[in-house]
C-alpha positions, 0 to 999 in steps of 0.5 A, spaced: 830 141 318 828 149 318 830 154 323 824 158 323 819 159 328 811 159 327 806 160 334 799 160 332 796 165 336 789 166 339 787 172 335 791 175 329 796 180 330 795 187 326 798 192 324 796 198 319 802 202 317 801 210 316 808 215 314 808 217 320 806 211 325 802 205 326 796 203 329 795 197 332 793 191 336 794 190 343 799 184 342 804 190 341 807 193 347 806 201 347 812 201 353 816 198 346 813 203 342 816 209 347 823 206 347 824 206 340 821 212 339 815 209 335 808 213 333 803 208 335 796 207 337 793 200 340 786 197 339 784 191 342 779 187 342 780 186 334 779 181 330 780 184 322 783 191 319 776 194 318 775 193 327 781 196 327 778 203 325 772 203 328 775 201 334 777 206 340 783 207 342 786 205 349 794 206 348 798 211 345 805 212 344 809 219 346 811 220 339 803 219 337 801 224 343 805 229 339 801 227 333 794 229 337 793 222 338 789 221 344 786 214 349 779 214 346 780 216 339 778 212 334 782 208 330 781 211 323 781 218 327 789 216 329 791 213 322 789 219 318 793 223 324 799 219 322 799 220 314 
């Protein structure tokens, strides 16, 4: 018998990973984000990583702030920001 967990979610979970944070979608928490110190930009309503990029901003972290990342941004904006 295995120990592991799978949840199939309604949407997929995406992240796209830059050498100073990440972009994601809205399944993850930006208040998380903060607490860990983490460089995070959130996007919803994303169903792919090519959505992720064009779609805008709604949540950013403290750390992606300091980053010049910003609610209303697009995401390709925020990821070129995180390099």
């Amino acid at each position: 018998m295995s120990n592991d967990l799978r949840y199939g979610l309604s949407k997929p979970l995406l992240i796209i990973k830059e050498r100073k944070g990440f972009l994601a979608c809205s399944y993850i928490n930006i208040e998380t984000c903060n607490k860990t110190g983490e460089a995070c930009a959130i996007v919803s309503e994303v169903n792919n990583y090519d959505e992720m990029k064009i779609a805008k901003v709604i949540a950013v972290s403290k750390k992606a702030k300091k980053l010049g990342i910003k609610v209303g941004d697009i995401g390709k904006s925020a990821l070129i920001k995180m390099c």
